[in-house]
C-alpha positions in Angstrom: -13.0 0.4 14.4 -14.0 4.0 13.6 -13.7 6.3 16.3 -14.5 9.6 15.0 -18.1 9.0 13.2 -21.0 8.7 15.5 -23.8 7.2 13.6 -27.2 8.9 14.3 -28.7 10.0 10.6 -28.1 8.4 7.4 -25.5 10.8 6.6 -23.2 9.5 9.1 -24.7 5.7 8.5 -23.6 6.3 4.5 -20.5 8.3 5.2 -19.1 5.3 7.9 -20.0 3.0 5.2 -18.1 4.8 2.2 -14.8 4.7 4.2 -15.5 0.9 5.5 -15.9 0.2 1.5 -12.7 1.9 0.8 -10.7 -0.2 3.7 -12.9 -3.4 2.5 -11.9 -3.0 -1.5 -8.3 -2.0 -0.7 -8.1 -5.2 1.4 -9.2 -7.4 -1.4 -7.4 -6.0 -4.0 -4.0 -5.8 -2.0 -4.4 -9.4 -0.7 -5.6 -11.0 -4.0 -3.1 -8.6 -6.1 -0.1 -9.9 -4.2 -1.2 -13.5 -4.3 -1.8 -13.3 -8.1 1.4 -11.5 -8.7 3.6 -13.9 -7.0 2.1 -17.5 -8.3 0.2 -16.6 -11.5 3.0 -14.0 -12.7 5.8 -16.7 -11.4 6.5 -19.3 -14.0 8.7 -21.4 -12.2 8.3 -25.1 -12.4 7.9 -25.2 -8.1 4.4 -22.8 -8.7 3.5 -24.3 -11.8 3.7 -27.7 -10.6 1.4 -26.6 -7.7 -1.0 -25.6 -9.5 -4.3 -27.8 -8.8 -6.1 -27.3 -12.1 -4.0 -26.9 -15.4 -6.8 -25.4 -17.3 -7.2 -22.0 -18.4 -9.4 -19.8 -16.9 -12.5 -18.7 -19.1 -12.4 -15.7 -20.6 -13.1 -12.5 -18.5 -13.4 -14.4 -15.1 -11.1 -12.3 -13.1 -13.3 -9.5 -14.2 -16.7 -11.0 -13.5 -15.0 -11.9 -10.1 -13.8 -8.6 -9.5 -17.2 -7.1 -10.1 -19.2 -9.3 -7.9 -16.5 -9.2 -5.4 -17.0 -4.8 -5.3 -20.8 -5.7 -4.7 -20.4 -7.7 -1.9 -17.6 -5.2 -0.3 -20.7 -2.9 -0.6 -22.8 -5.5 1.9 -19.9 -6.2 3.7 -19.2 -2.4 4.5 -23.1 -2.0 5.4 -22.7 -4.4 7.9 -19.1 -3.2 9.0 -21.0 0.5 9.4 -23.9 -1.5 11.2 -21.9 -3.2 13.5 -20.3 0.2 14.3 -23.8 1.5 15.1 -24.9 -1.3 17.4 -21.4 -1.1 19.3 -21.9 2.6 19.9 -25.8 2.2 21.0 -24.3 -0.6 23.6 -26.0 -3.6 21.9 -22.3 -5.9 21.4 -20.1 -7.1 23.8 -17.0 -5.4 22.2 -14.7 -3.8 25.2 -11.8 -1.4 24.7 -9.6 -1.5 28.0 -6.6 -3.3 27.8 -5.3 -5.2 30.8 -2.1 -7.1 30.7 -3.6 -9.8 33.4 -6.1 -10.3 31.0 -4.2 -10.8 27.9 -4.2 -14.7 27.9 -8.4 -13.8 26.8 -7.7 -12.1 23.6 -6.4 -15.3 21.7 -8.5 -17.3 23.6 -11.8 -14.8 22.2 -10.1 -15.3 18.2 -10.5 -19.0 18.8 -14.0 -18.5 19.8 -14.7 -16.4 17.0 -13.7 -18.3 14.2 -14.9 -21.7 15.6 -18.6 -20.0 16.0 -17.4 -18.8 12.5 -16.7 -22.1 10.8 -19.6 -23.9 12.6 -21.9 -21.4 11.2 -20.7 -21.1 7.7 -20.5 -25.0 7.6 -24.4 -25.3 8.1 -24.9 -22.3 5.8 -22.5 -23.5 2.9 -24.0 -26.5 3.1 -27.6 -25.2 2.8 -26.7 -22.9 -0.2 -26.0 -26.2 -2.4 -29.3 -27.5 -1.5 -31.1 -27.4 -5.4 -33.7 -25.0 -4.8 -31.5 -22.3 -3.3 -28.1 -23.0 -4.9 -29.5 -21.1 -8.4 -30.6 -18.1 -6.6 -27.9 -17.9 -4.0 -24.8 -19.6 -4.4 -24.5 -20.4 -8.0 -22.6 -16.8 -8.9 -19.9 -18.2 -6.8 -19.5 -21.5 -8.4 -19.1 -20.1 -12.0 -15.4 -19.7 -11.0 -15.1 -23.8 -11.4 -10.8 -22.9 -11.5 -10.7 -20.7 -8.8 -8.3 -17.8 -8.8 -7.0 -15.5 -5.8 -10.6 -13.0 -7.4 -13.2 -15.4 -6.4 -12.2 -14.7 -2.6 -15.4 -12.5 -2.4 -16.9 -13.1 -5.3 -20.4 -13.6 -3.9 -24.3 -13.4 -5.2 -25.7 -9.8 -2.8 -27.7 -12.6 -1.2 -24.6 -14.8 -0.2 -23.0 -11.7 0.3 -25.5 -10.7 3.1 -25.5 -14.5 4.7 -21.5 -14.0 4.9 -21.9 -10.2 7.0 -24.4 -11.1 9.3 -22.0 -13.6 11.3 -19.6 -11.1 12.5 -21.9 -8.9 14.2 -24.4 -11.5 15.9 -21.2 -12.9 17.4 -20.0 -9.8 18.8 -23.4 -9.3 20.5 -22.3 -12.9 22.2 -19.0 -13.0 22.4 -16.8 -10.2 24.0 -14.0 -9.1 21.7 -11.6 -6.7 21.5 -10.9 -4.3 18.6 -7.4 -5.7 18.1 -8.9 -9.5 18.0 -11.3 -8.1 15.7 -9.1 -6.7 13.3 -7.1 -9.6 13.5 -10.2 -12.4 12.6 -11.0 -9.7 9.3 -7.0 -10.4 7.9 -7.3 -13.6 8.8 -10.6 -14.2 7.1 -9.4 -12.2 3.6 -6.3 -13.9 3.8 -7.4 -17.4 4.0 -10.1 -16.9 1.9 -7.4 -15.8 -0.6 -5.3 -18.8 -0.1 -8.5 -21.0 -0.1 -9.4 -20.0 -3.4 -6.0 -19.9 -4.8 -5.9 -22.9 -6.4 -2.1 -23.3 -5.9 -1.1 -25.2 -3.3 1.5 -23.1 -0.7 1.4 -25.8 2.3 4.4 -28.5 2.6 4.6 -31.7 2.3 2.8 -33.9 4.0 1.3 -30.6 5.6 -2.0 -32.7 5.5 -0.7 -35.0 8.4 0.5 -32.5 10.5 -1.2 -32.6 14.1 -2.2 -28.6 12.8 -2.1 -28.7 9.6 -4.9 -31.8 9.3 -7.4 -29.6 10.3 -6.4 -26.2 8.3 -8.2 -25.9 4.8 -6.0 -24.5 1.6 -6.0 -25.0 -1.9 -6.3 -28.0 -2.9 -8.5 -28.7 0.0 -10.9 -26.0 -1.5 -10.3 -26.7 -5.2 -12.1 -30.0 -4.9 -15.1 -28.5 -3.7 -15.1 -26.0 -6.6 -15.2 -29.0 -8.6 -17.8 -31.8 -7.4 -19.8 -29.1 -5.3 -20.9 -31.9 -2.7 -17.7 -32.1 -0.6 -15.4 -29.5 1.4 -18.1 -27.1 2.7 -15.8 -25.9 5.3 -14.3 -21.8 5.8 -10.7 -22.2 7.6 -10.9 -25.7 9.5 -11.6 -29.4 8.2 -13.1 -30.8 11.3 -16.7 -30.0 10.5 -15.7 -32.1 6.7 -14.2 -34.7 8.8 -17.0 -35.5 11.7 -19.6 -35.4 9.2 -17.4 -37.4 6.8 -18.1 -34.2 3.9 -14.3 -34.1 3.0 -13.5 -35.6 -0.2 -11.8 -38.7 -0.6 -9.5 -37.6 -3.1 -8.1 -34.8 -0.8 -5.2 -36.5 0.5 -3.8 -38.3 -3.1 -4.3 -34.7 -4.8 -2.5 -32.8 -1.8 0.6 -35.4 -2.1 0.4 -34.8 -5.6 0.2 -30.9 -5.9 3.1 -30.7 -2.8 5.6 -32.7 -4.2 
């Protein structure tokens, strides 16, 4: 959180928004940097092998990716400076004391967070392949059919603006603590980096694992890249599984990309 800007006039509002941009580009970069350096950089035969989709990316896709993934840091930091604004006028549930009795709440509120998380952007995901919206919204997205550690936030503005909103609606719900918060926001780049990696860094048989079964990675999200109509899920599978949207394939292609 930022401590030291209170937002009462656009210049504060823009200024709060300039440095959340900075902290919000920087994270992308650094996370999908490091992930592209070590597997698409590595030639090894273990990476290689892992590698979901042997094609070659189209020509200039990390670059269209990195542009629309700079415009949606731009949404995402209006709604980071937003969120600031509401917290400061009182309208979230975010609290700042820290007591030790009380710590058992602070994993238990990250839980929370990214299950209201997933459920929403299930329902929403979902919706943006519907025919008549998927063109205006979503489509930008799907151009990366190979995924790459770029398309992480490589978002339409209007999909952009459907991914921000979450974050502060459930912190008007759910009470949360700065650190927690900070800690879903890694955790959200990160995965969304691994999601979209399309090289597959989970173990064998990872896919049967009592946790692992209902965690989402590469190859999990590669297949939705490709038939569009499966694998709507963010960071968990169960949504997929209970309404029997996880593709079929899933498990012969993870056995085959973990080997």
């Amino acid at each position: 959180m930022i401590y030291f800007l209170q937002i009462s006039d656009f210049k504060t509002f823009a200024l709060t928004t300039l440095v959340i941009l900075v902290i919000v580009v920087v994270r992308y970069f650094v996370a999908a940097g490091i992930f592209h350096l070590i597997f698409y950089q590595n030639r090894s035969k273990k990476w290689q092998g892992r590698k979901v989709n042997q094609q070659p990316y189209k020509k200039g896709q990390f670059q269209r990716e990195i542009k629309w993934s700079i415009a949606a840091s731009l949404i995402f930091a209006i709604a980071g400076t937003l969120t600031i604004w509401l917290w400061q006028n009182g309208y979230t549930r975010i609290y700042e004391g820290f007591d030790w009795t009380d710590i058992w709440y602070m994993p238990v509120s990250l839980v929370m967070a990214m299950f209201l998380h997933e459920t929403y952007y299930y329902w929403v995901h979902k919706g943006m392949h519907h025919p008549k919206v998927f063109k205006h919204v979503h489509k930008i997205h799907h151009e990366s059919l190979i995924s790459s550690p770029w398309t992480a936030f490589s978002f339409h503005p209007l999909e952009a603006i459907l991914e921000a909103i979450i974050l502060p609606i459930i912190l008007i719900v759910l009470p949360m603590h700065p650190i927690v918060i900070l800690m879903h926001l890694v955790i959200m780049t990160i995965s969304s980096v691994i999601n979209h990696l399309d090289v597959e860094i989970y173990p064998r048989n990872f896919e049967n694992h009592w946790l692992g079964k209902w965690i989402i990675g590469a190859t999990h999200h590669s297949l939705h890249h490709k038939d569009f109509n499966t694998n709507y899920g963010l960071y968990f599978t169960f949504w997929d599984k209970w309404m029997t949207t996880e593709n079929l394939n899933f498990g012969r292609l993870f056995r085959q990309k973990s080997r």
